[in-house]
N, C-alpha and C positions, 0 to 999 in steps of 0.2 A: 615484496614485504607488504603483508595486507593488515587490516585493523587488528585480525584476529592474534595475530603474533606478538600484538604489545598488550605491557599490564592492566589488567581491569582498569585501575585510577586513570590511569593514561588514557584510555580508550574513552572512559565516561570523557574525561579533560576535552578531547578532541571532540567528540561528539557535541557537548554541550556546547563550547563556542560556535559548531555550523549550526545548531539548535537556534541558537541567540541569531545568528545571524541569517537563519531562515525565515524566522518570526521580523526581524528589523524591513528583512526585504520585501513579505509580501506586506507588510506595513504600510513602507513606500509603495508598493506597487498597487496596493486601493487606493493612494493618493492623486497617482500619474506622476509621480517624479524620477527624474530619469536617470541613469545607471551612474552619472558622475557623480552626482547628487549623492545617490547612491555610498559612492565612494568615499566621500566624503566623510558621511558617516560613520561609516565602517572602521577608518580609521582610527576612532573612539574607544575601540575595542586593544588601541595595542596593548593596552594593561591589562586588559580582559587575558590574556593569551598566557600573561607571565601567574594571574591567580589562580586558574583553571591549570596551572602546573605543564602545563604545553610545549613551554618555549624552550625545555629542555629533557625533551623526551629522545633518549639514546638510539641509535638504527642496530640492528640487532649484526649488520657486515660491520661497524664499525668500530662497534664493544670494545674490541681490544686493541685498536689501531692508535697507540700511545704519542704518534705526532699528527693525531687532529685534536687541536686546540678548541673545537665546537661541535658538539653533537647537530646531527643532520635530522630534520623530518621531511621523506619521502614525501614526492607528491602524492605516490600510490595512497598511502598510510591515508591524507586528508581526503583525496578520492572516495574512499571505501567508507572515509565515516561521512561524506557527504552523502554516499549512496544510501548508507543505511537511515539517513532524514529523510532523504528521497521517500525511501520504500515506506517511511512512519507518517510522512505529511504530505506523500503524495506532491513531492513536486516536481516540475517538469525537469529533462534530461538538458536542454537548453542553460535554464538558472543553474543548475547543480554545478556546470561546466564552469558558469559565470563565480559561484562562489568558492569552487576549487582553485581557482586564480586569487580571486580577493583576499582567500587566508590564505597562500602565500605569498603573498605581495605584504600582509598583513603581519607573518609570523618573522618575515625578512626583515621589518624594521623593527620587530621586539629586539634582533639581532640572533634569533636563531636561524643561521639559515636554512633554507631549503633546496635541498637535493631534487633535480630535475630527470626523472629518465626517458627520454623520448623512445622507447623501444624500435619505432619504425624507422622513425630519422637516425640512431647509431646503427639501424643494420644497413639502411643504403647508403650513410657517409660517418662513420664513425669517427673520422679524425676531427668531424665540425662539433661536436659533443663537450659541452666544456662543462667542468664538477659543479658548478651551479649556474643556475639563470634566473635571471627577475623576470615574471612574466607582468606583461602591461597590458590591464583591465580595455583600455582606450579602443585594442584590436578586438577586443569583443563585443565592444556594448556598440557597434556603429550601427546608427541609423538607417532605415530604410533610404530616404533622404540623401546618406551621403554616399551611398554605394555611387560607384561609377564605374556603371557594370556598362563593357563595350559594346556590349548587343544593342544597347540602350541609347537613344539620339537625347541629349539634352533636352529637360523641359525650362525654359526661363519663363519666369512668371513675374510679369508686371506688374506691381498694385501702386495704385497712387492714393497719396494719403495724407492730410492735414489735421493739425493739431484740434482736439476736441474733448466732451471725456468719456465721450467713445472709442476713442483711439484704440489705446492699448487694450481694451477687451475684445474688439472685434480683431482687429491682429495677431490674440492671443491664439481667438476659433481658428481662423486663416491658419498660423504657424499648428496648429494641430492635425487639421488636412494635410499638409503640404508634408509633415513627417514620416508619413505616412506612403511617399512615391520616391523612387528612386532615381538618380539622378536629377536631381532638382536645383535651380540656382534660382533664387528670389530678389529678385528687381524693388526693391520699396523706394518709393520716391516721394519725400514732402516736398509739398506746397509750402514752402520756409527758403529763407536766405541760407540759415544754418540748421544742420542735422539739432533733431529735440535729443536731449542726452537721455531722457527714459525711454524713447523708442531706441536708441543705439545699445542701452543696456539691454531692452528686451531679447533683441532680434541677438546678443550675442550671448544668451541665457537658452537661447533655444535650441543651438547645437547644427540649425542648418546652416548652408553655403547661401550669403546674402551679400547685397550691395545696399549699404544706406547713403542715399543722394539725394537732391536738393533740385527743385526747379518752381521758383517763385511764380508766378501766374504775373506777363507783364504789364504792369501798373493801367495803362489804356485798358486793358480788358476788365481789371478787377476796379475800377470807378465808372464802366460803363452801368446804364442802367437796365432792368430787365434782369434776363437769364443771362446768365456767365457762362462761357465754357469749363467749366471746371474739369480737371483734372487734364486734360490738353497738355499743358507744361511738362508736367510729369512724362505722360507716354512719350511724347515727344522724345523727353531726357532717357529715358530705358531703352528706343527706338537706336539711337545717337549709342549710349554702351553696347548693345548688341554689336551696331557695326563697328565698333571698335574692340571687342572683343571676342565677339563670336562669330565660328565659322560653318557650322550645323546645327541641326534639333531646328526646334520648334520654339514660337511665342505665343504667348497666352494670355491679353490685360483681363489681370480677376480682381474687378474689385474689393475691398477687405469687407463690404459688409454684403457679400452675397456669399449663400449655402453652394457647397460642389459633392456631387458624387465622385467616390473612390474611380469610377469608371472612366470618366471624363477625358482622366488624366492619362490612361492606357491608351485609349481611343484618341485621342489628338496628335501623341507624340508619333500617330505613322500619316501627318498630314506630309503630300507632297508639295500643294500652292498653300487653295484656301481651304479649311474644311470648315460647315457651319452644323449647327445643329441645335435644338430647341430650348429657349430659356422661360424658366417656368414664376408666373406672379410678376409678370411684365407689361405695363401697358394697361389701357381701361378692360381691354380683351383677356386680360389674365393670362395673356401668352405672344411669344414671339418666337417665330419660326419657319424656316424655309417651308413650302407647301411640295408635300409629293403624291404622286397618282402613278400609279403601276411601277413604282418602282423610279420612278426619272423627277425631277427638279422641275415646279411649274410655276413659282411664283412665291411669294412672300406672303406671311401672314403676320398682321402689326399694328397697332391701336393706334398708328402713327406715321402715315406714311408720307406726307405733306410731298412726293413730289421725287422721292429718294428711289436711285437707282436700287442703293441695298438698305434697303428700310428694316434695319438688323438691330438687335442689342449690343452692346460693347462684350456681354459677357457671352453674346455667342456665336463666335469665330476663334478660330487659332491661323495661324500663319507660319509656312517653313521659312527658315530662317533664310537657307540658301534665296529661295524665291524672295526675299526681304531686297535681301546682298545684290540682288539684280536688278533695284530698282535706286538707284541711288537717291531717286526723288519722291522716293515712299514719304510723308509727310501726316499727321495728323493737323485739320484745320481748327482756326478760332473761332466757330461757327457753332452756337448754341441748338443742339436738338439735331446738325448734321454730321458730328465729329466721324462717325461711323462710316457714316456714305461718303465724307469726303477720304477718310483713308482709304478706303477699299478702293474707290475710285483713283485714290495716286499710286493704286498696283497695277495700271495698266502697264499691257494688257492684259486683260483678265476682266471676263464677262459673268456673268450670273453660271450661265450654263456649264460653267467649268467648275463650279461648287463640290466640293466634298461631302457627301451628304453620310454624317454619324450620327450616333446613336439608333443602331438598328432602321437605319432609312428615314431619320427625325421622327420616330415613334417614340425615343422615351425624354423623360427632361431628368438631363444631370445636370444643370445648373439654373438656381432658383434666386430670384431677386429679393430674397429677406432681408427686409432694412432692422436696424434697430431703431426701438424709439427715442427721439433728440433728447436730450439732458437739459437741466438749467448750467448751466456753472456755480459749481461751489461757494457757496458763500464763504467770506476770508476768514482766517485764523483767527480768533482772539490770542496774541502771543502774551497777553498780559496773565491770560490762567494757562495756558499751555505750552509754555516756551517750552520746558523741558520733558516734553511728554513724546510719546508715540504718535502722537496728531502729528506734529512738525516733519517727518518722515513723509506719514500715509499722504498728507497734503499736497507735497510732489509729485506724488501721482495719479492723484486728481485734478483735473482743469478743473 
């Protein structure tokens, strides 16, 4: 039963709600909001369905079948008028798929149901086949991110991170990489006693597989004078879940305010130990990177070497996780300016020359040290003019 079979009014009807709802979507989708979001939306529409005269458009098999209590619309039926937007707006076979679910997901709570025909699944098991099904948007809209496709070895990504009013935007760029890769578990760890409830609202607004955890930096290190080891606590604490949760793939400390190529991420996840490779806007030298000549591993290049076996950037190495799991006393040290060389150094054994050398033999840079520039802190509310305003909200999520 295809569009062409139902009455003009009805045809417009059907049509205009995927009309309405093709324009709502690429709306959202100039915005970058994501398919739940989406959904949400959409839901707006269930009156839309019943004035556009929709919700009870007859199946041409059921006409005279006098003990159905509810007229059915075919999913063919909305298929065919999503096709026909398709073919008018040019939109992709992907979205079409995606909105041929949403109005029926959509037309099922007006309470007209919708009739399901799976042609291929009734011909190889027809007794699985039931008079209607709700189909759930959730199987669709899934994330590059949350695939956990078995080809694929876990990426865990460790980022450590303290409260600032940096925070949340540089975490925002971070969680938009990170969407973007498949198989992905993200390790966030503040410098805090307790989790910040807007970084716990973010990270579960963004639809990745995450951990939000805590690891204070201890008290002796953070009143010493000087350079801090910063961020230490944290790796540490993502170090400590890995081996308590994980048993393959790969680790990666990135922290949240450095740039990563798409690439990066492809390319690490087949490290066997250690793999290294060049981070770019690093150091007075504007780069740090293992050095190679004809192809082999000959030394380090680093604005900073004071003495260090692996005189390296944090953001460039990854590590297999298995090869972690064999070292029970892998450890990141409290040692300002060697955190680097002292972990690499508690993976013995493991010498320089055993290096993984990526990115095209360290000829390209996917990972670039772009800081943002520091902020003041906010200056406070007046709540005497703006108790009851929009301020009072946006304020929370500004340090």
């Amino acid at each position: 039963m295809g569009i062409d079979t139902m009455k003009p009014s009805m045809k417009v009807g059907v049509v205009a709600l995927v009309g309405v709802c093709v324009i709502l979507y690429q709306y959202h989708l100039s915005l970058g909001v994501r398919f739940d979001q989406l959904a949400d939306q959409l839901s707006s529409f269930d009156s839309a369905a019943v004035s556009y005269g929709i919700a009870n458009i007859p199946d041409a098999e059921d006409a005279g079948d006098a003990d159905n209590d509810h007229n059915k619309i075919t999913v063919e039926k909305i298929r065919a008028a999503v096709q026909s937007v398709q073919i008018e707006h040019g939109l992709s076979p992907q979205i079409g798929n995606v909105l041929v679910q949403e109005l029926t997901s959509i037309l099922s709570k007006t309470g007209a149901p919708t009739q399901v025909r799976n042609t291929e699944e009734s011909t190889k098991h027809p007794s699985r086949i039931s008079e209607t099904t709700t189909v759930n948007l959730a199987s669709t809209r899934e994330l590059p991110s949350q695939r956990s496709n078995s080809l694929l070895k876990p990426l865990y990504i460790i980022t450590p991170t303290y409260r600032r009013p940096e925070q949340i935007p540089e975490l925002t760029r971070m969680s938009h990489t990170l969407l973007l890769i498949e198989n992905v578990h993200w390790l966030v760890i503040e410098d805090a006693k307790t989790p910040t409830k807007e970084v716990t609202k973010f990270l579960t607004r963004t639809g990745l597989k995450f951990e939000h955890l805590t690891a204070p930096m201890p008290v002796k290190y953070k009143q010493k004078k000087g350079a801090k080891p910063r961020g230490v606590s944290n790796r540490n604490r993502g170090l400590k879940w890995i081996r308590a949760n994980a048993t393959d793939g790969v680790f990666y400390f990135a922290d949240d305010d450095n740039t990563y190529d798409l690439d990066l991420f492809d390319e690490i996840r087949e490290t066997k130990k250690v793999s290294m490779f060049p981070v770019g806007l690093c150091t007075k030298f504007g780069l740090s990177s293992p050095v190679v000549k004809d192809g082999k591993f000959i030394g380090f290049y680093d604005g900073w070497v004071a003495g260090r076996k692996f005189p390296v950037d944090m953001a460039g190495f990854a590590v297999n996780v298995k090869f972690l799991l064999q070292r029970p006393n892998a450890t990141m040290p409290y040692r300002a300016g060697f955190e680097e060389d002292g972990f690499l150094r508690s993976l013995a054994p493991f010498e320089p020359h055993e290096i993984e050398l990526l990115a095209d033999n360290c000829t390209r840079i996917l990972a670039w040290h772009t800081q943002t520039k520091k902020n003041e802190p906010s200056a406070p509310l007046d709540m005497k003019l703006y108790r009851s305003t929009n301020l009072v909200d946006l304020k929370q999520q500004i340090v």
